[in-house]
Backbone of each chain as ProteinMPNN parsed JSONL, in Angstrom:
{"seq_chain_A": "XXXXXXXXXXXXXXXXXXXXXXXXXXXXXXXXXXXXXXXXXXXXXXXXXXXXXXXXXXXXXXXXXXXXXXXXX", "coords_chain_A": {"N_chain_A": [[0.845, -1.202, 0.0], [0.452, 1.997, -0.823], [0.511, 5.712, 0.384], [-1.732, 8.081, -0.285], [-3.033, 11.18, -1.169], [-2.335, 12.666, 1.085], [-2.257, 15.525, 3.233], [-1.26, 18.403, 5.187], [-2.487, 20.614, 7.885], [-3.054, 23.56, 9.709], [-4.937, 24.574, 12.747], [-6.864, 26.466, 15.146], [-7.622, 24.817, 18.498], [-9.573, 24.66, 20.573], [-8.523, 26.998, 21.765], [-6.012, 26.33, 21.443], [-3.165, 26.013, 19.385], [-2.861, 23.332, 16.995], [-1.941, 20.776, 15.186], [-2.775, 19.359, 11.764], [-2.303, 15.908, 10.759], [-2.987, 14.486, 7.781], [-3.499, 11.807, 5.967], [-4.403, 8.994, 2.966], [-4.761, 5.219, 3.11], [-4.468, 2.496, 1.685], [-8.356, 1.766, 1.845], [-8.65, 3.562, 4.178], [-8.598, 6.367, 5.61], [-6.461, 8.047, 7.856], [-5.882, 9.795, 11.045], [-3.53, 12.557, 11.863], [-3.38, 14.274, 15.099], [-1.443, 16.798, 16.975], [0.327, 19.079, 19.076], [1.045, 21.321, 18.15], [3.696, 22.63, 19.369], [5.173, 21.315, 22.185], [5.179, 19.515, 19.777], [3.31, 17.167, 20.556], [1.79, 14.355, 20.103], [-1.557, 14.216, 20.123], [-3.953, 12.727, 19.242], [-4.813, 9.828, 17.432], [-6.558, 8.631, 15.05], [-8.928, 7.216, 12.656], [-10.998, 6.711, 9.546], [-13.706, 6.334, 7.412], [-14.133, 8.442, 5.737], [-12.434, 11.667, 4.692], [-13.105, 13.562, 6.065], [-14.592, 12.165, 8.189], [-12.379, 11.033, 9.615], [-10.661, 13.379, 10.063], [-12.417, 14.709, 11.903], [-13.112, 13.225, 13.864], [-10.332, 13.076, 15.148], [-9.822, 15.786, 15.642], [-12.1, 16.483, 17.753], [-11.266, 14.791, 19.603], [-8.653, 16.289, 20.003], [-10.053, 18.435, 21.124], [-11.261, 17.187, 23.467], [-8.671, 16.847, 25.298], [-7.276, 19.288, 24.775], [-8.95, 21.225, 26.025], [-8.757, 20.574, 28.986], [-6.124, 21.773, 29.835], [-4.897, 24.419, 31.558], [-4.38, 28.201, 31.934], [-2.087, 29.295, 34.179], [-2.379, 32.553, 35.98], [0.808, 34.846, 35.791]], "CA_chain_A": [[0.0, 0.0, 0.0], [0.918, 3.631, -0.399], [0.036, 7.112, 0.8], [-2.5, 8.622, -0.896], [-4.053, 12.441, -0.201], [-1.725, 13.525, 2.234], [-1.83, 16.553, 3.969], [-0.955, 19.044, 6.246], [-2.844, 22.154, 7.984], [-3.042, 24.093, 10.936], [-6.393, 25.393, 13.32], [-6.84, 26.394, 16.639], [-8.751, 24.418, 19.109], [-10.003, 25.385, 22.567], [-7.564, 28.375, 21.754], [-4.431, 26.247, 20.909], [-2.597, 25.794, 18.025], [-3.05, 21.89, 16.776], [-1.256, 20.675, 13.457], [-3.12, 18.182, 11.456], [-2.11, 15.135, 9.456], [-3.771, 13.537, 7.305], [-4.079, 10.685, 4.447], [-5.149, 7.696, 3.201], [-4.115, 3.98, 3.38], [-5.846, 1.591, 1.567], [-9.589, 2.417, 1.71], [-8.502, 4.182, 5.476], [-8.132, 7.595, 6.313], [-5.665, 8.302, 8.894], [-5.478, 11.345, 10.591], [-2.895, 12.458, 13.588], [-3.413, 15.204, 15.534], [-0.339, 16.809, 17.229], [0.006, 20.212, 19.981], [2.861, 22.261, 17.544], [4.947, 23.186, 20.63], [6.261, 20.921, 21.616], [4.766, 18.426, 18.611], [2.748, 15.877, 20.925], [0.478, 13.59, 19.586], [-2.992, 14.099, 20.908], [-4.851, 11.665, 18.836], [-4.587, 9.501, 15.697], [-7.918, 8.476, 14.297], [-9.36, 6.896, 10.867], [-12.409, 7.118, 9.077], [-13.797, 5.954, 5.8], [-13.528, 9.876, 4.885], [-11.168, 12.157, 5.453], [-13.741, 14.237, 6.974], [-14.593, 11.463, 9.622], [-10.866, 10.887, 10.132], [-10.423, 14.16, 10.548], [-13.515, 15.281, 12.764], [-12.688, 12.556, 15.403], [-9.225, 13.444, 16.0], [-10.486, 17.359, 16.387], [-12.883, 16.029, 18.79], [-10.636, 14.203, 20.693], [-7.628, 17.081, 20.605], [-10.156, 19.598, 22.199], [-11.091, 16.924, 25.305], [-7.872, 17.272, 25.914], [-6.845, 20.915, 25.323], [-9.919, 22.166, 26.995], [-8.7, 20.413, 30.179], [-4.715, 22.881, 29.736], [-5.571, 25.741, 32.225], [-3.475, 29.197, 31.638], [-2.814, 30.288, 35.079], [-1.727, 33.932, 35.856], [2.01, 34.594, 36.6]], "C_chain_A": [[0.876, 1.246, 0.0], [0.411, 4.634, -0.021], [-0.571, 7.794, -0.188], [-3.185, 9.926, -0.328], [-3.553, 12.62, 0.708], [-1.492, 14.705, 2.325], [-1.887, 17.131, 4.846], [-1.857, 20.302, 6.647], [-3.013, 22.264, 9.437], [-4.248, 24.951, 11.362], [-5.973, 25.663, 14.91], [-8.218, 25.122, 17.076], [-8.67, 24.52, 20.565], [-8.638, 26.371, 22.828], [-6.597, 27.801, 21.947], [-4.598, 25.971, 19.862], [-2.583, 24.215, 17.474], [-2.806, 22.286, 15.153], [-2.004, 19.23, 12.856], [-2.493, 18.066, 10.071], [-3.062, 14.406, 8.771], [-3.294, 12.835, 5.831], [-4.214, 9.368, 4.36], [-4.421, 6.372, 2.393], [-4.366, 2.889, 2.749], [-6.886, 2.317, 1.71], [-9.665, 2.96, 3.203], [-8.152, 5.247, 5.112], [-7.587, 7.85, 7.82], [-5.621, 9.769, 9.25], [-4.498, 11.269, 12.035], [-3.188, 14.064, 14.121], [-2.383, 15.975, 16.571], [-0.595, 19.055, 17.889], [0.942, 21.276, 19.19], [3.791, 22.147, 18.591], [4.481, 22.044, 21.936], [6.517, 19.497, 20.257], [4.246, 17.219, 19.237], [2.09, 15.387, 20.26], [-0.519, 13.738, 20.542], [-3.725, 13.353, 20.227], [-4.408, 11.621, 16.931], [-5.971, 8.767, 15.779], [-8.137, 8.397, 12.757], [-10.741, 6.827, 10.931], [-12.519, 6.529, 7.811], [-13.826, 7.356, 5.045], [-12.808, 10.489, 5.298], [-12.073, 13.527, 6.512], [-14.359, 13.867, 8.17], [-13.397, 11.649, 10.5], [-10.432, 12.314, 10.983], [-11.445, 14.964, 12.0], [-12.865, 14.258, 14.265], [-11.552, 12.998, 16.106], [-9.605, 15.042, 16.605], [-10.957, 17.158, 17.697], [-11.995, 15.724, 19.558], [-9.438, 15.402, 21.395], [-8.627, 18.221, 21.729], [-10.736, 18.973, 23.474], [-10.025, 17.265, 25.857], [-6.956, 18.53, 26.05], [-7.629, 21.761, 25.964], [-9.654, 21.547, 28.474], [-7.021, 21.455, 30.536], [-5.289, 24.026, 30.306], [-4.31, 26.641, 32.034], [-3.764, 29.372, 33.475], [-1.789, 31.857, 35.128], [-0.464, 33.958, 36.637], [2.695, 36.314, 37.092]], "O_chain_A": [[1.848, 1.424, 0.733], [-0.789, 4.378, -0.116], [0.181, 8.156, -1.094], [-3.8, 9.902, 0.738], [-4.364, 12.836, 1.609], [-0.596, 15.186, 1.632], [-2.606, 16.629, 5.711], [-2.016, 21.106, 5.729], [-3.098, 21.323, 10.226], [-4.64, 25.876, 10.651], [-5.064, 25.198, 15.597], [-9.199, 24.712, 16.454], [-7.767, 24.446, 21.399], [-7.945, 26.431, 23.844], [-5.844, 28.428, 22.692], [-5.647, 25.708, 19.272], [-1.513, 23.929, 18.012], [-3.099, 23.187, 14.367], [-1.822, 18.152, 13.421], [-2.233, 18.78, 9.102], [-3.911, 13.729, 9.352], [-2.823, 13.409, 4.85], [-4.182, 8.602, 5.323], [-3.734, 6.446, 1.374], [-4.553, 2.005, 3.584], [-6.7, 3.534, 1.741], [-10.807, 2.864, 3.651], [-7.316, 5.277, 4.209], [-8.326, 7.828, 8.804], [-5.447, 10.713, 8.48], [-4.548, 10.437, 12.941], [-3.16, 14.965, 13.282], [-2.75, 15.399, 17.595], [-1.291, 19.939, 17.389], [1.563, 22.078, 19.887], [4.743, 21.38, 18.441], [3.388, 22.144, 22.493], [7.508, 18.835, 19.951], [4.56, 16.159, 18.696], [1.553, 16.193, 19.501], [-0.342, 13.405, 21.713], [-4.689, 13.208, 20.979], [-4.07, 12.336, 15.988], [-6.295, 8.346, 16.889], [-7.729, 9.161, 11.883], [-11.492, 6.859, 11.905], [-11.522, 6.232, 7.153], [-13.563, 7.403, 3.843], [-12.287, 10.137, 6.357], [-11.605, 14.183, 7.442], [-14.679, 14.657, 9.058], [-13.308, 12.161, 11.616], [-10.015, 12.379, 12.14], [-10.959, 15.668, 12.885], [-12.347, 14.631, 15.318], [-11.551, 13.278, 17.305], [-9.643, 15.349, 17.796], [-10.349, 17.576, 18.683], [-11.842, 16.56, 20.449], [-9.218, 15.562, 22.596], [-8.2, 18.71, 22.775], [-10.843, 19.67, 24.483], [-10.097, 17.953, 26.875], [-6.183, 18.812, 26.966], [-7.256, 22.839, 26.427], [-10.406, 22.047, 29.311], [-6.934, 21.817, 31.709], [-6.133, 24.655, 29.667], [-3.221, 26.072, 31.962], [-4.843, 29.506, 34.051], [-0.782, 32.117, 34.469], [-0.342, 33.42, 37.737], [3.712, 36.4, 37.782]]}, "seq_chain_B": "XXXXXXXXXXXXXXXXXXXXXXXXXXXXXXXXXXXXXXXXXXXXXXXXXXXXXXXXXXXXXXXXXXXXXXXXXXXXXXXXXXXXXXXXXXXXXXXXXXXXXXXXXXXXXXXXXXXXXXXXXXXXXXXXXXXXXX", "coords_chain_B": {"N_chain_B": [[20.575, 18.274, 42.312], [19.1, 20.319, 43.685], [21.951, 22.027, 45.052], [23.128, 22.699, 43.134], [21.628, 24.534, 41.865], [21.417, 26.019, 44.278], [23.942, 26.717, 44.782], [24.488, 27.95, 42.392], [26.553, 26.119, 40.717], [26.429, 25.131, 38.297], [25.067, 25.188, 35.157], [22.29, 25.827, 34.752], [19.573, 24.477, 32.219], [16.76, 24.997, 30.899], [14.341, 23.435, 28.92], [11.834, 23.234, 28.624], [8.036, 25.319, 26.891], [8.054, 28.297, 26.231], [5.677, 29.396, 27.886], [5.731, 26.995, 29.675], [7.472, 27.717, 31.071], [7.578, 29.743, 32.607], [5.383, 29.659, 34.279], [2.802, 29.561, 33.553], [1.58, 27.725, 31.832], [0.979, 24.341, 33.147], [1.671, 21.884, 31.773], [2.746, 20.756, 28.359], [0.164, 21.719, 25.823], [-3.122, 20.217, 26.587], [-1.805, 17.81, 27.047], [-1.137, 15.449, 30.374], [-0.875, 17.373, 33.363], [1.084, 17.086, 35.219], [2.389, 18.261, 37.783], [2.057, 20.082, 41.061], [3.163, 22.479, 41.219], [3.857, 25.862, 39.031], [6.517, 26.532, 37.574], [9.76, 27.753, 37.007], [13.102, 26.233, 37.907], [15.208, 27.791, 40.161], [17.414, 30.089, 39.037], [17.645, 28.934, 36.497], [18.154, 29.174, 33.08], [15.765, 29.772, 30.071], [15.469, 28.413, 27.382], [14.246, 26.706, 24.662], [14.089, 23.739, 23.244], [13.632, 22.99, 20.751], [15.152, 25.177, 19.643], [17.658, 24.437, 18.92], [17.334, 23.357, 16.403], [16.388, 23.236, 13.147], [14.356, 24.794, 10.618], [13.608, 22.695, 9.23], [14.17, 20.673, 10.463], [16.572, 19.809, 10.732], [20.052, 19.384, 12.419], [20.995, 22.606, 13.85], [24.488, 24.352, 12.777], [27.038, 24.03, 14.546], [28.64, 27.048, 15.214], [26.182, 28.52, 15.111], [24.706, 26.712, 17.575], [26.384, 27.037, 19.27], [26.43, 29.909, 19.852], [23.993, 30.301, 20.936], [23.588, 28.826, 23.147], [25.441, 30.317, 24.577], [24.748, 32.762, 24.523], [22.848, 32.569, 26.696], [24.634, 32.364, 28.498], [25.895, 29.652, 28.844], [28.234, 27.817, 28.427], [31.121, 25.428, 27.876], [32.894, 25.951, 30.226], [31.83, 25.508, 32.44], [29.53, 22.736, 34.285], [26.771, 21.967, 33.234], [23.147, 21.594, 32.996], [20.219, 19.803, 32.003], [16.789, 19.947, 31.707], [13.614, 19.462, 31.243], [10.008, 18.425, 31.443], [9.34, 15.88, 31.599], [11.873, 14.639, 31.059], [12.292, 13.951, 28.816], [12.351, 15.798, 26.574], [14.852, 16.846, 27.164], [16.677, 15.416, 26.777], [16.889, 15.503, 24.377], [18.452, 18.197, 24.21], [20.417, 17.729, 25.964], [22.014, 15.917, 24.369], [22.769, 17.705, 22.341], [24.433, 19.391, 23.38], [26.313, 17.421, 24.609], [27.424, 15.965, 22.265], [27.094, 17.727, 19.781], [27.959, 20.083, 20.292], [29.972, 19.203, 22.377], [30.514, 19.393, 25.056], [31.93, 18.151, 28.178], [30.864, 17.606, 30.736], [27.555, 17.534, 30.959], [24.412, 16.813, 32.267], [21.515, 15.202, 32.286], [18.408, 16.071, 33.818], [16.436, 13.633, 34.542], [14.691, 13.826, 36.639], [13.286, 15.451, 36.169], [10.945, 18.471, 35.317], [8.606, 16.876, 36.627], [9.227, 16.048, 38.935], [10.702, 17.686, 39.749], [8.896, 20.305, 40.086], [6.916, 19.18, 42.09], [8.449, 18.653, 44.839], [8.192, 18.936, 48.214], [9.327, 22.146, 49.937], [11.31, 23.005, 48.05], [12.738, 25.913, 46.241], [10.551, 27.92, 44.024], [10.691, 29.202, 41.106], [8.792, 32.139, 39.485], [7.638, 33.342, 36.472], [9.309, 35.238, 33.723], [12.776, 34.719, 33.279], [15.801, 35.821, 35.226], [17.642, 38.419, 34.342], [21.029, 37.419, 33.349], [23.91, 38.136, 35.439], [22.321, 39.693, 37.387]], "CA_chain_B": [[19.858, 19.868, 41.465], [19.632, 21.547, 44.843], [22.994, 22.096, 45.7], [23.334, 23.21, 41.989], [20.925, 25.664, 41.641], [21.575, 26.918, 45.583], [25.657, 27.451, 44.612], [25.006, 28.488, 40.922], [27.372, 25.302, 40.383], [26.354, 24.345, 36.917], [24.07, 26.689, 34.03], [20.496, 24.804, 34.563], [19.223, 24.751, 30.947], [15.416, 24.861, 30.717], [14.344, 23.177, 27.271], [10.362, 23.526, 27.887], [8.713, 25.971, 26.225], [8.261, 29.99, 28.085], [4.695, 29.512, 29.114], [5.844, 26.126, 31.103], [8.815, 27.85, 31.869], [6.883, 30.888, 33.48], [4.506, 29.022, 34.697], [1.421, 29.925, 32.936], [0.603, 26.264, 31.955], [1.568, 23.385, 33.736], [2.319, 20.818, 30.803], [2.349, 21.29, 27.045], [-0.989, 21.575, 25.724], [-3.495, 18.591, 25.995], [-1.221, 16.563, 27.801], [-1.526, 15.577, 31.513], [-0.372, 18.235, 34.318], [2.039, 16.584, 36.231], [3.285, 18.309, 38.689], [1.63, 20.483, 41.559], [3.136, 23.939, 40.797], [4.404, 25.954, 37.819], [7.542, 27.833, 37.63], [11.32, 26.572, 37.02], [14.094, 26.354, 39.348], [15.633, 29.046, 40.496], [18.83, 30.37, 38.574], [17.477, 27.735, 35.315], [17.798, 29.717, 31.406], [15.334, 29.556, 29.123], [16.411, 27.367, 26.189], [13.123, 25.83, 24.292], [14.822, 22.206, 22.821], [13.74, 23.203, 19.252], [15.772, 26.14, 19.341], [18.394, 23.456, 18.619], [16.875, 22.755, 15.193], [15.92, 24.274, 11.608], [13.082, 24.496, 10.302], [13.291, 21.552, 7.756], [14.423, 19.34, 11.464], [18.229, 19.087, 11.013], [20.416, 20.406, 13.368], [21.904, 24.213, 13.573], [25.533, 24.391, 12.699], [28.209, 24.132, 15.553], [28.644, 28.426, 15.344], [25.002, 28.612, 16.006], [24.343, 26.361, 18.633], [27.525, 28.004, 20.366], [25.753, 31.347, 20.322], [22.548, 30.177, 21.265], [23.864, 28.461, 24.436], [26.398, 30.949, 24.807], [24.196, 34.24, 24.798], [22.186, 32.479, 28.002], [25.642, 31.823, 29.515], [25.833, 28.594, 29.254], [29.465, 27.579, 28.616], [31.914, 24.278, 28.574], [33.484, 26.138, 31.758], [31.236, 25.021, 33.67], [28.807, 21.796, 33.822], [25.377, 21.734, 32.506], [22.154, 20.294, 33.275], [19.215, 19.829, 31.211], [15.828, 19.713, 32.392], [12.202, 19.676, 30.721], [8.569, 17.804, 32.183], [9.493, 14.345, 32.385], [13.135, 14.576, 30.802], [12.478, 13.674, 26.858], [12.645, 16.965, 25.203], [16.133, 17.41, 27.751], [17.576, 14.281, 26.047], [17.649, 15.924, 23.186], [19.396, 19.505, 24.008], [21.469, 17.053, 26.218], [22.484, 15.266, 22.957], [23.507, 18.574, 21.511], [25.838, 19.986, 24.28], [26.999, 16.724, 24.299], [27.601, 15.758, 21.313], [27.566, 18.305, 18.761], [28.691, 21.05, 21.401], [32.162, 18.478, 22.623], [30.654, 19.436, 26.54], [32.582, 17.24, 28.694], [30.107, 17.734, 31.967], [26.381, 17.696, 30.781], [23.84, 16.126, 32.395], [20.219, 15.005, 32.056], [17.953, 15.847, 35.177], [15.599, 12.71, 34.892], [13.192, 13.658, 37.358], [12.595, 17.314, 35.621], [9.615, 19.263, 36.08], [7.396, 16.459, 37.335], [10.183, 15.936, 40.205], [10.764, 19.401, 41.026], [7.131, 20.814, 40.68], [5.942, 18.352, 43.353], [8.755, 18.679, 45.859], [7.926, 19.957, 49.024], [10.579, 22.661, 50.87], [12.334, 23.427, 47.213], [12.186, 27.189, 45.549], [10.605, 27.223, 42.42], [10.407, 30.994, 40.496], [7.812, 31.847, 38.702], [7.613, 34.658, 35.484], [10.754, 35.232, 33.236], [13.981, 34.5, 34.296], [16.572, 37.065, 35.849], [18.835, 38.872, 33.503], [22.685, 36.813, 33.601], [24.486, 39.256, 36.241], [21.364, 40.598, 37.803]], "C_chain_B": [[20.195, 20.693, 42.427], [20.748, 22.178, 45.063], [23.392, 22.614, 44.464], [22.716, 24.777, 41.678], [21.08, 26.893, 42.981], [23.271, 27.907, 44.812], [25.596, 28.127, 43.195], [25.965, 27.693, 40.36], [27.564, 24.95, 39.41], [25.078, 25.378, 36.44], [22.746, 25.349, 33.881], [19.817, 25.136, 33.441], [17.49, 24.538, 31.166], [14.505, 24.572, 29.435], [12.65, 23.169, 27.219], [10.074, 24.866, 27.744], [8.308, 27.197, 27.203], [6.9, 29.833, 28.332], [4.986, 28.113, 29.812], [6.895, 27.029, 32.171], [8.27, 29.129, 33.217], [6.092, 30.561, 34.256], [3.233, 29.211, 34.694], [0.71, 28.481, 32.479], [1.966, 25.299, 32.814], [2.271, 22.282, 32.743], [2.23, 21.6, 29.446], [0.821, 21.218, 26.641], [-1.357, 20.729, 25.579], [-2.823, 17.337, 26.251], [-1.092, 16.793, 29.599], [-0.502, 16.836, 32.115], [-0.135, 17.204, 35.541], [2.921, 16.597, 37.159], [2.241, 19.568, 39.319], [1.714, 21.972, 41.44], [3.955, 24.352, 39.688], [5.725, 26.652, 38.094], [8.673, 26.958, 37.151], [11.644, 27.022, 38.406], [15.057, 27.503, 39.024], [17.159, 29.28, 39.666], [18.558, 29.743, 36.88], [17.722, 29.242, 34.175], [16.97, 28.911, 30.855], [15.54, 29.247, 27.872], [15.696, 26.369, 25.407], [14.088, 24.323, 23.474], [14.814, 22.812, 21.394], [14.083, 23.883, 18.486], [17.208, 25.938, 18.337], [18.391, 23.197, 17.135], [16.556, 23.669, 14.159], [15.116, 24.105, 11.802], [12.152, 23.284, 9.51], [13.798, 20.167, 9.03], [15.743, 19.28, 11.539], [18.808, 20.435, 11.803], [21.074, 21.669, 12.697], [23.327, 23.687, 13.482], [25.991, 24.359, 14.306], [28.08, 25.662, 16.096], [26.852, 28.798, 15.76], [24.488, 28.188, 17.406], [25.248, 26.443, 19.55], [26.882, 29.059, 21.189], [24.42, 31.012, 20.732], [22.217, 29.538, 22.501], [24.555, 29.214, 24.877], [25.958, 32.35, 25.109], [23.306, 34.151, 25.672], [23.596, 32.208, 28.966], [25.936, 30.375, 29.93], [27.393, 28.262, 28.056], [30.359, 26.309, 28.68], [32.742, 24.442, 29.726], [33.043, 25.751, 32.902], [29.859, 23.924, 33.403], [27.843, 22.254, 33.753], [24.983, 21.145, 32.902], [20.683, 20.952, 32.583], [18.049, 19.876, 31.743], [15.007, 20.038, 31.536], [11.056, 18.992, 31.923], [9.147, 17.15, 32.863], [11.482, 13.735, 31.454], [13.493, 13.612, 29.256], [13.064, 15.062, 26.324], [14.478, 17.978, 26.167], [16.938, 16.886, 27.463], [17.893, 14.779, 24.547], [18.857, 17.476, 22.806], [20.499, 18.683, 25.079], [22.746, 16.467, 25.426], [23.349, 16.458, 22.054], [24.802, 19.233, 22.261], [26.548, 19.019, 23.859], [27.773, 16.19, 23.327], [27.945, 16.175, 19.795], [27.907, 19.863, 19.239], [30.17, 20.519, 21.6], [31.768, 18.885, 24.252], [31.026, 18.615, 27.037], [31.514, 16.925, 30.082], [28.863, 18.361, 31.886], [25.595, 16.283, 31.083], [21.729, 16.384, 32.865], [19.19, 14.589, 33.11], [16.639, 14.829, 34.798], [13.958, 12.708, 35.281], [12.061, 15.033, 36.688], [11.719, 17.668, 36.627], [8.441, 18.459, 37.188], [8.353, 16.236, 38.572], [9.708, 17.133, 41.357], [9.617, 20.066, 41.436], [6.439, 19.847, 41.766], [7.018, 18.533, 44.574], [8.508, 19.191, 46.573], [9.801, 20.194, 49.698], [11.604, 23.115, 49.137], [12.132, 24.848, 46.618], [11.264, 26.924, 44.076], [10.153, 29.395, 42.05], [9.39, 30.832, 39.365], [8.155, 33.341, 37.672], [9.003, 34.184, 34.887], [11.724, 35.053, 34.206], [14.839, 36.048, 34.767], [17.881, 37.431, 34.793], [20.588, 38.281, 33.856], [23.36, 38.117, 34.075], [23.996, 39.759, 37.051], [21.359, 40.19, 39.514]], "O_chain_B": [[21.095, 21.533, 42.405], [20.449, 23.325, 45.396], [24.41, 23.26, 44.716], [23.29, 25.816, 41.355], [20.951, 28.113, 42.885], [23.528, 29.075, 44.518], [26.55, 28.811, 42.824], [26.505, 28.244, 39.401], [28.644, 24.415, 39.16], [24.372, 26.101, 37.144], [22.52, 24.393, 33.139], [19.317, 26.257, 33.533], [17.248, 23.533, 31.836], [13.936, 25.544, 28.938], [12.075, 23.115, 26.132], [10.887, 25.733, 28.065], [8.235, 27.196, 28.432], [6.758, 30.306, 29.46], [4.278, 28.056, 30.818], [7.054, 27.047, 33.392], [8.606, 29.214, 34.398], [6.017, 31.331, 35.214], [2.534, 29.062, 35.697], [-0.46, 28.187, 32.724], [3.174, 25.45, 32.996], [3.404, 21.878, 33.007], [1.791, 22.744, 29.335], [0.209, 20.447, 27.38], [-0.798, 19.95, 24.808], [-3.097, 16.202, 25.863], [-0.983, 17.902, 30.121], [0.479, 17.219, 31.478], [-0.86, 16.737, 36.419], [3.791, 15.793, 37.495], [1.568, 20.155, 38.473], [0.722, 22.697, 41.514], [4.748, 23.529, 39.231], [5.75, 27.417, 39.058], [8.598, 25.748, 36.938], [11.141, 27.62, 39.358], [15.498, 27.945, 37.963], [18.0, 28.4, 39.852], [19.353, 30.158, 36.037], [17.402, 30.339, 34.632], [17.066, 27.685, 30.908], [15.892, 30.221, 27.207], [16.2, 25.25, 25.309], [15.232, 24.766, 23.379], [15.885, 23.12, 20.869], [13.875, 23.863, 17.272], [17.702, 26.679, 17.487], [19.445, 22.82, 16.622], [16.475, 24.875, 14.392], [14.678, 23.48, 12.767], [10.97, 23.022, 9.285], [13.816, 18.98, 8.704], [16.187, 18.643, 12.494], [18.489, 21.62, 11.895], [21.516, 21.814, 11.557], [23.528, 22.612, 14.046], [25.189, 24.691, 15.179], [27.55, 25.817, 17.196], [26.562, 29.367, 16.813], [23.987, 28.955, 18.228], [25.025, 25.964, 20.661], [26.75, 29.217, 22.403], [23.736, 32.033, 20.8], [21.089, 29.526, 22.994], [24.54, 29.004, 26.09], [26.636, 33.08, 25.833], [22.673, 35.184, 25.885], [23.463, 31.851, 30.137], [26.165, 29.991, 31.078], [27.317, 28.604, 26.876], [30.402, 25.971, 29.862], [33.285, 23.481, 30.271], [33.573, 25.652, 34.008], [29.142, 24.169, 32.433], [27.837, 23.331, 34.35], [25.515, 20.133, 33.359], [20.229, 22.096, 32.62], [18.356, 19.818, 32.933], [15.383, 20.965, 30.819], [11.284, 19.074, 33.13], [9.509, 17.265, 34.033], [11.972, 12.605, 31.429], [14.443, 12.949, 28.84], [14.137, 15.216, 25.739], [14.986, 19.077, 25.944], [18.067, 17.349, 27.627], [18.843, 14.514, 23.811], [19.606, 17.756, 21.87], [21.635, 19.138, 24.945], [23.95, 16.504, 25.682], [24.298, 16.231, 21.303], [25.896, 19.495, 21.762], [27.368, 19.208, 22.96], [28.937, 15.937, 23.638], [28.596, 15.584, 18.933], [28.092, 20.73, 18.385], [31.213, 21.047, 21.217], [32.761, 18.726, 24.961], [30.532, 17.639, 26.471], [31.486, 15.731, 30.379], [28.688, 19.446, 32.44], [25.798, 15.169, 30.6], [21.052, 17.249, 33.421], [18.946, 13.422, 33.415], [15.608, 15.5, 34.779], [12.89, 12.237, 34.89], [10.875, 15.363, 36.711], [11.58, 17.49, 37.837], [7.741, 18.941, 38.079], [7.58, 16.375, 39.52], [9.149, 17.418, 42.416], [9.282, 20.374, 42.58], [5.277, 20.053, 42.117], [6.368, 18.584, 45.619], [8.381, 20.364, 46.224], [10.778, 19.468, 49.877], [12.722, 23.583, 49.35], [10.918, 24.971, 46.456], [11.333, 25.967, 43.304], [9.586, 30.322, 42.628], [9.172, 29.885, 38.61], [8.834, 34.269, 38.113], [9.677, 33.221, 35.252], [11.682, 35.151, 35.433], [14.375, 37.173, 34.583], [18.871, 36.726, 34.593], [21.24, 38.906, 34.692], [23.423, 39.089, 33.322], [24.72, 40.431, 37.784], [20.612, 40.788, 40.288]]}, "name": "protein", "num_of_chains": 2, "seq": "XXXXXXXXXXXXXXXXXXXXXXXXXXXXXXXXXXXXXXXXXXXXXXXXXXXXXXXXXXXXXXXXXXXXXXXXXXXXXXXXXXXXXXXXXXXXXXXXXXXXXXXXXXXXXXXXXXXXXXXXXXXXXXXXXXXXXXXXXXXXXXXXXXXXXXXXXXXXXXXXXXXXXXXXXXXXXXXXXXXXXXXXXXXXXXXXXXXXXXXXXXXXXXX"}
């Protein structure tokens, strides 16, 4: 198998910066979802579209960036 | 660490990035908060890990990553110690003193942030760091 439809873009979510990957595998869509700074992975997720693939990992990065509290220094 | 950071013994490198380092968040975004309070340790430079790196991933030249450890004061005159969270992203500016620096006395604090942010009885500073001399 090879990589098909890969790419890259950048959104905020729950007011961070999140870098998404995406493409597809076979009849899979892969997507990873990743914090920029310092490049964690917050979720990899597939889909039969790339708009599933991609929606889940979203979903999943803002459970966990809506729990990242700013506090005041 | 203590006895490092009390005497000023060694240049405490700080490789997460300036809101851990300030202590505005506790972890990187979206990943657990692992340690009870924010701030570094006292005397530490600010020194994000990926400062280390281009933009395309490969490392900075030698003359760069001189001046880029060298304009926080950080020096082969005196030993080094790395520190981030949980002591990944310190393995890698460890790797560069070491290795593509020639430091003879750099080392990789382990317990990092989740250590030090939970000890009780240790300083921890919070906001920017203190101007080298100040």
């Amino acid at each position: 198998m090879r990589v098909e439809e890969y790419g890259e873009r950048d959104l905020q979510v729950a007011g961070w910066d999140v870098h998404l990957t995406t493409y597809k595998l076979g009849d899979v869509y892969h997507c990873k979802a990743d914090n920029v700074s310092p490049g964690a992975g917050l979720a990899r997720t597939t889909g039969s579209t790339r708009e599933e693939a991609e929606s889940k990992a979203i979903e999943r990065a803002e459970q966990l960036l809506s729990r990242t509290r700013r506090h005041a220094v | 660490m203590q006895s490092a950071s009390k005497g000023k013994s060694a240049s405490l490198i700080d490789v997460r990035s300036p809101a851990e380092f300030t202590g505005e968040i506790l972890a990187p975004p979206g990943l657990p908060e692992t340690c009870q309070r924010g701030g570094h340790i006292p005397g530490a430079r600010s020194i994000p890990w990926g400062k280390a790196a281009n933009d395309d991933g490969t490392f900075k030249s030698r003359e760069e990553l001189a001046a880029l450890y060298g304009s926080e004061g950080v020096d082969e005159t005196r030993p080094a110690i790395a520190y981030c969270r949980i002591g990944e992203r310190s393995s890698h500016s460890w790797f560069v003193l070491k290795y593509l620096l020639g430091f003879e006395n750099v080392k990789n604090y382990d317990g990092s942030w989740t250590e030090w942010g939970n000890l009780v009885g240790v300083p921890v500073e919070r906001g920017t760091a203190q101007k080298i001399g100040a």
